[in-house]
C-alpha positions as CSV (number, residue, x, y, z in Angstrom):
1,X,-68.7,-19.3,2.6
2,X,-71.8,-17.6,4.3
3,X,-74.0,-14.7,2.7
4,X,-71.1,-12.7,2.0
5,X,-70.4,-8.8,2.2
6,X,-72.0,-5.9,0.4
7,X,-70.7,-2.9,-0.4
8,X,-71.6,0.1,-2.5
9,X,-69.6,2.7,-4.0
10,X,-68.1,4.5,-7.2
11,X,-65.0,2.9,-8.5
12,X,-62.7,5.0,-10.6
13,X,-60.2,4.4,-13.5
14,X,-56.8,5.2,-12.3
15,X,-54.3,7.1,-13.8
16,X,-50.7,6.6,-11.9
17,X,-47.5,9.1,-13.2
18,X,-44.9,6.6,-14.0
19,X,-42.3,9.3,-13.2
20,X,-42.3,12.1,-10.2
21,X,-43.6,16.0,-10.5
22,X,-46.9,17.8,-11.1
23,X,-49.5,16.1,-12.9
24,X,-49.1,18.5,-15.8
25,X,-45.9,18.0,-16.7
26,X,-45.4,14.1,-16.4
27,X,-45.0,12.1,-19.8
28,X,-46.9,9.3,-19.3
29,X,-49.5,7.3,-16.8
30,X,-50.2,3.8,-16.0
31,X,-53.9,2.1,-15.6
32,X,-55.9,0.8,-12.5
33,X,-59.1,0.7,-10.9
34,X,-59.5,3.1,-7.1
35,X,-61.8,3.6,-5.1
36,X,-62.0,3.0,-1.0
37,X,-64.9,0.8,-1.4
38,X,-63.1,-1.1,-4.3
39,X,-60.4,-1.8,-2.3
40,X,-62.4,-3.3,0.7
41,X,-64.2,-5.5,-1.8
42,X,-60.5,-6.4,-3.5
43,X,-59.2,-7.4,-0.3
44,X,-62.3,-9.4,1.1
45,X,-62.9,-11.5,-2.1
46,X,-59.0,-12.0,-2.2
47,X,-59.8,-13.3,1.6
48,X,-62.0,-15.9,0.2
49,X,-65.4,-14.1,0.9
50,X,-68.6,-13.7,-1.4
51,X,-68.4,-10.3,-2.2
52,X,-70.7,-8.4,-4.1
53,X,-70.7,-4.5,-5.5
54,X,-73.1,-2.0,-6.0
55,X,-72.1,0.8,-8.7
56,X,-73.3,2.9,-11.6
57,X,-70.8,2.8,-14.6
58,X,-71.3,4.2,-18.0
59,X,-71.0,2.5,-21.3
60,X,-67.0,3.3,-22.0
61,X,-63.3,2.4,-21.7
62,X,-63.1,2.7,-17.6
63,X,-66.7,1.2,-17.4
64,X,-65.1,-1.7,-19.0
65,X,-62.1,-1.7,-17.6
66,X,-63.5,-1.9,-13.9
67,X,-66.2,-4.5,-14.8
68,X,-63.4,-6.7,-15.5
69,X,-61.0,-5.7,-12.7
70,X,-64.1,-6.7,-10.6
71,X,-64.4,-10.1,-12.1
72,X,-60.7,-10.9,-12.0
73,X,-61.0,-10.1,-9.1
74,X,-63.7,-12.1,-7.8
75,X,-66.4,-9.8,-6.9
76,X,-69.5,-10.7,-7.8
77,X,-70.9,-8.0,-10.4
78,X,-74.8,-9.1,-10.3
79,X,-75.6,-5.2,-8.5
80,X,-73.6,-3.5,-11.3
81,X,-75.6,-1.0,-13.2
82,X,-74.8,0.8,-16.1
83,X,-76.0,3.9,-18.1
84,X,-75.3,5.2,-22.2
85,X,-76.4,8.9,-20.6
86,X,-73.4,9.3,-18.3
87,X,-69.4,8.6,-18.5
88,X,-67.4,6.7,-15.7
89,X,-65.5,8.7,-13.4
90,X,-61.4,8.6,-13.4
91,X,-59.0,10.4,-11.6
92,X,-55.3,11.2,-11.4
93,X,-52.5,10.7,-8.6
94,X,-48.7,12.0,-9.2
95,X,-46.0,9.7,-8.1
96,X,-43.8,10.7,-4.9
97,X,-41.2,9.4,-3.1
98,X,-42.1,11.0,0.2
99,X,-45.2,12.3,1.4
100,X,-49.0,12.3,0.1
101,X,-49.3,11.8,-3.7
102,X,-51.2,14.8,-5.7
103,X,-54.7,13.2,-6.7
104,X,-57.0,15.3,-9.7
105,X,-60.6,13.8,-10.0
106,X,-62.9,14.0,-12.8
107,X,-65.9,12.6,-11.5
108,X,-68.5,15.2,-11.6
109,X,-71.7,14.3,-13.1
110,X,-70.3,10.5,-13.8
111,X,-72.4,7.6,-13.7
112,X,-72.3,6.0,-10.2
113,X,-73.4,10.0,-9.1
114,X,-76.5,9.3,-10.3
115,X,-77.1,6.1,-8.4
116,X,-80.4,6.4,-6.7
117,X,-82.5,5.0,-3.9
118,X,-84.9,3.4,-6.7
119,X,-81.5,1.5,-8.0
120,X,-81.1,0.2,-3.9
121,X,-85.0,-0.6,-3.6
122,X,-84.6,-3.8,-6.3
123,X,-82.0,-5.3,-4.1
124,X,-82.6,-8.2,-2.3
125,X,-80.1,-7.6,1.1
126,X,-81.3,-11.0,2.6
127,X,-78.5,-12.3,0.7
128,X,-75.7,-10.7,2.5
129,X,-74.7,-10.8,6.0
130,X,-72.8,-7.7,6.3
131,X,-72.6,-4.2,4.5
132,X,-69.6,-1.7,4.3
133,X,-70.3,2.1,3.4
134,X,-68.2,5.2,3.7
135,X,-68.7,8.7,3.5
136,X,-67.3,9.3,-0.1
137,X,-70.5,7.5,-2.3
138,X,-73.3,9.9,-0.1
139,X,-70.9,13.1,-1.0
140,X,-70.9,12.9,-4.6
141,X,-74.9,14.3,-5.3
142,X,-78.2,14.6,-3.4
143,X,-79.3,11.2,-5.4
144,X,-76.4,9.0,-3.7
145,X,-77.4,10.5,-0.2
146,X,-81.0,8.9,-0.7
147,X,-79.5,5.4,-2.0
148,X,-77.6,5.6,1.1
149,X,-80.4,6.2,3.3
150,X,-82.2,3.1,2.1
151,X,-79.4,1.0,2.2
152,X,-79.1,1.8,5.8
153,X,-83.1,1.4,5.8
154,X,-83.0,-2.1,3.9
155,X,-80.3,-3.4,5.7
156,X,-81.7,-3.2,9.0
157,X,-84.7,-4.9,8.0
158,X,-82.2,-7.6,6.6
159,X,-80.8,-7.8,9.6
160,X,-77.0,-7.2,8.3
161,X,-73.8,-6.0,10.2
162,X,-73.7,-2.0,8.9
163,X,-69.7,-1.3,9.4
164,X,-69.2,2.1,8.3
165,X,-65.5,4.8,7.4
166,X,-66.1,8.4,7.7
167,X,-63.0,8.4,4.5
168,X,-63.5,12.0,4.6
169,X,-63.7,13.6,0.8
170,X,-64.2,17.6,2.0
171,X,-64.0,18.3,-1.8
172,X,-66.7,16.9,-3.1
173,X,-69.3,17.9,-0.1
174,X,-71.5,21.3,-0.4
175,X,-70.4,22.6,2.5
176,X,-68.3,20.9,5.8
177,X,-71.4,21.7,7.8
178,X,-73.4,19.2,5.4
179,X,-70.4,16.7,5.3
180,X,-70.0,16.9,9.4
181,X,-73.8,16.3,10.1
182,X,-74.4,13.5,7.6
183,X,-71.6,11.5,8.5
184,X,-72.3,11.2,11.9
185,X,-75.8,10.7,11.6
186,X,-74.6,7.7,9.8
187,X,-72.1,6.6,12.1
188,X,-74.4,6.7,14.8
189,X,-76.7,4.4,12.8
190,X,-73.7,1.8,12.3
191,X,-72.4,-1.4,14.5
192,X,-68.9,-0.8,13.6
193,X,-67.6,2.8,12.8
194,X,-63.7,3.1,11.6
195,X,-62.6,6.8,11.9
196,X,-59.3,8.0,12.0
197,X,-57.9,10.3,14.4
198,X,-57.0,12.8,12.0
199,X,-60.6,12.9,10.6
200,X,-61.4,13.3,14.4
201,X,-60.7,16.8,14.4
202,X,-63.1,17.7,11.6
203,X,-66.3,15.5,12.6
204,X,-65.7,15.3,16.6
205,X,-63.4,18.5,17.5
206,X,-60.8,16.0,18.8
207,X,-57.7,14.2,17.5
208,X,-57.6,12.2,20.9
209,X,-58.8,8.2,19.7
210,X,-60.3,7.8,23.6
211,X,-62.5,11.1,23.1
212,X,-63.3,9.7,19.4
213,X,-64.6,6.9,20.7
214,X,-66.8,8.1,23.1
215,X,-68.6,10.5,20.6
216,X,-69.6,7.6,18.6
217,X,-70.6,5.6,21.2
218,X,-72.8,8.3,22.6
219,X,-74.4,9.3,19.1
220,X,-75.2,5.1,19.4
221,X,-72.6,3.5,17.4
222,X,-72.3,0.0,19.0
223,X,-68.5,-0.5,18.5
224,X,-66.1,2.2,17.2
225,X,-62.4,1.3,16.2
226,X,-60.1,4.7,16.2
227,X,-57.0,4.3,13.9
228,X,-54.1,6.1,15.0
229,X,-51.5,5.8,12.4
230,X,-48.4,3.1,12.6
231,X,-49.0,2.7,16.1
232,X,-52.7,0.6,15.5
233,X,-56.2,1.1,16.9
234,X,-57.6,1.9,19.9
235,X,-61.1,0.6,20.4
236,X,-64.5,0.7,22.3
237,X,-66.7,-2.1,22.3
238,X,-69.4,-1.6,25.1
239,X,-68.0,-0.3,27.8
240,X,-64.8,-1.8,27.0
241,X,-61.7,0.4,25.8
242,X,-58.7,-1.9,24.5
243,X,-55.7,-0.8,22.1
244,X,-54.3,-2.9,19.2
245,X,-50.5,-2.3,18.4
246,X,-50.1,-1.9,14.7
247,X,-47.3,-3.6,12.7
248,X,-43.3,-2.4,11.9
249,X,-42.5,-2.3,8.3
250,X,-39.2,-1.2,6.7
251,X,-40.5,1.3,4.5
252,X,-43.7,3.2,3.4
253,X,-43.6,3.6,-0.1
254,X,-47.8,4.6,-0.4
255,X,-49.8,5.2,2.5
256,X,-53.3,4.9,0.1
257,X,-55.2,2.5,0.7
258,X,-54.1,1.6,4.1
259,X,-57.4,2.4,5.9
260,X,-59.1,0.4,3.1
261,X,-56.7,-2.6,4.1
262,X,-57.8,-2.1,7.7
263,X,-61.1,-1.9,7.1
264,X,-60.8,-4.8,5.2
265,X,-59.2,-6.6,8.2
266,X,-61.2,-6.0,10.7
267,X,-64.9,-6.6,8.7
268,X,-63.7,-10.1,7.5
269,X,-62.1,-11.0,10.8
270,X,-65.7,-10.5,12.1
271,X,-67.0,-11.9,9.4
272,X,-65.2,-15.2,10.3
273,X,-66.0,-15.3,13.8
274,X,-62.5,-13.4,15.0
275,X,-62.9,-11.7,18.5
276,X,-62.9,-8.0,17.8
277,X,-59.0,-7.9,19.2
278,X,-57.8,-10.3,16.5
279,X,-60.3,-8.9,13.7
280,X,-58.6,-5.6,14.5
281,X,-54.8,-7.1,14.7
282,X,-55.7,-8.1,11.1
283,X,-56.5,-5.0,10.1
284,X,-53.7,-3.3,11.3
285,X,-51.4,-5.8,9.5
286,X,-53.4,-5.4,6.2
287,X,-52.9,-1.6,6.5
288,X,-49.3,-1.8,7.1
289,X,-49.1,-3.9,4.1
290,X,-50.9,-1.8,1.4
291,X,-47.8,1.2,2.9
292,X,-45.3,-1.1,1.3
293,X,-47.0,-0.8,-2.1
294,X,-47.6,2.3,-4.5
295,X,-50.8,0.9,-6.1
296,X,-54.1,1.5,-4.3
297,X,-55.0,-2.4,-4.3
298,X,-52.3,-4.2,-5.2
299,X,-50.9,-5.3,-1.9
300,X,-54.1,-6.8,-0.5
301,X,-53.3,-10.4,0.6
302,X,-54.1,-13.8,0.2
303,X,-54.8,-15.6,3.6
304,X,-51.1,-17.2,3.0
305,X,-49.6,-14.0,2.5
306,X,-51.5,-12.5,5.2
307,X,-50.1,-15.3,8.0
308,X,-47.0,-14.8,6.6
309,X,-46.4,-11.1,7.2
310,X,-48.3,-11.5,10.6
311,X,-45.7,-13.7,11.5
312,X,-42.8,-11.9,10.8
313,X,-43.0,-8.9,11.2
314,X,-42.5,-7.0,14.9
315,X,-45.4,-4.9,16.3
316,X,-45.4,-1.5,17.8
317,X,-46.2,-0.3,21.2
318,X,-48.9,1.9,22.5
């Protein structure tokens, strides 16, 4: 199985509308577990990969609840903390039939805020081989930012693959000043960097995936994969620009969770050896598979299921 993939983050109980409208006037919700970096973890453990999770959760119904999502899940909980002084963070999301579902956090001041680079320091990273971040666990408090920083720090001297999504939050940043500089000071500290093209307006000043990719690569990113919707990927590896056609499905009834599922392609193609073409081809199909379903992780694959929608299903064209 190899060392395995790290990842660090704040998970969130779910709240799902079981019926359309605003948020304030629907009648009842359904439970889950969200969160980007949870969904990464889902669908690499569901691949067949050791999988491991860093998060802070307090000592309380969602705390619960995601501790065991995570273990029937597969991930390995052994970087788990937990804390009696804070609560767990949930959130809502309305249900839609078209469009971008309404999301309402309550996370400020939860637990996995107050992770901190003291919590990363006892970590032994030798363990892993690779580690996934994104932008959303360094903009919930100043504390996160420095557990970030010495993950980055610690996982160089581990010598691990850093892959690393921009997943823009702008709400929960300071200011987009803050939010713009940090994240691409940590992009240009990555191997692998995962924007999409929309976020490339905010951080880069260009929605145009060929101009994305050269930003990163100049800030020192070593690879940088632009997503760019249904149509795929376009990516830079070196001084070699390629695009990846993404994958025709009939209908997209959640597009949440989709960059997860690419993300999740592409790091445990790599992860097994796949030539960045084919890790990315994954990770297009994994995307196009979490549209077709309205939970944030349910759709992730098995390797059967993922061969099997790879096989059959027609792919776009650049």
């Amino acid at each position: 199985m190899g060392k395995g993939l790290m990842l660090a983050g704040e998970p969130m109980g779910l709240l799902i509308a079981q019926s359309e409208g605003s948020l304030d006037s629907v009648e009842g919700y359904s439970l889950a577990v969200a969160g980007a970096e949870f969904n990464v973890a889902t669908g690499s453990a569901r691949l067949g990969h050791k999988t491991a999770y860093l998060t802070k959760l307090g000592d309380d119904p969602f705390g619960k609840l995601i501790a065991r999502t995570l273990r029937n899940n597969g991930i390995m909980d052994d970087l788990v903390l937990y804390t009696k002084e804070r609560t767990t963070g949930f959130m809502l999301k309305s249900k839609v039939s078209k469009g971008d579902p309404e999301i309402f956090y309550f996370r400020k001041g939860s637990a996995a805020s107050t992770l901190s680079a003291e919590d990363v320091e006892k970590i032994d990273f030798t363990q892993f081989s690779h580690i996934h971040l994104t932008g959303i666990l360094p903009a919930l408090t100043d504390s996160t930012r420095e557990a970030v920083k010495m993950m980055l720090k610690k996982a160089r001297e581990a010598n691990l693959f850093v892959s690393f999504d921009p997943n823009l939050r702008p709400q929960l940043w300071p200011s987009r000043e803050v939010m713009v500089s940090y994240i691409n000071d940590l992009a240009s500290q990555a191997d692998l960097v995962l924007p999409g093209n929309g976020e490339g307006d905010i951080l880069c000043g260009t929605t145009d995936a060929h101009e994305i990719n050269k930003f990163y690569r100049n800030l020192g990113a070593k690879t940088v994969v632009t997503k760019v919707g249904p149509k795929g990927a376009v990516c830079l590896d070196g001084d070699r620009e390629f695009s990846v056609p993404g994958f025709i499905i009939d209908k997209v009834v959640d597009t949440v969770g989709a960059g997860d599922g690419f993300a999740c392609g592409v790091i445990t193609g790599l992860m097994e050896g796949l030539p960045l073409e084919k890790a990315v081809e994954r990770g297009c199909a994994i995307g196009a598979i979490q549209c077709t379903f309205a939970g944030d992780n349910e759709g992730l694959p098995t390797p059967e299921q993922l061969k099997q929608f790879m096989d059959s299903h027609k792919r776009t064209s650049f």
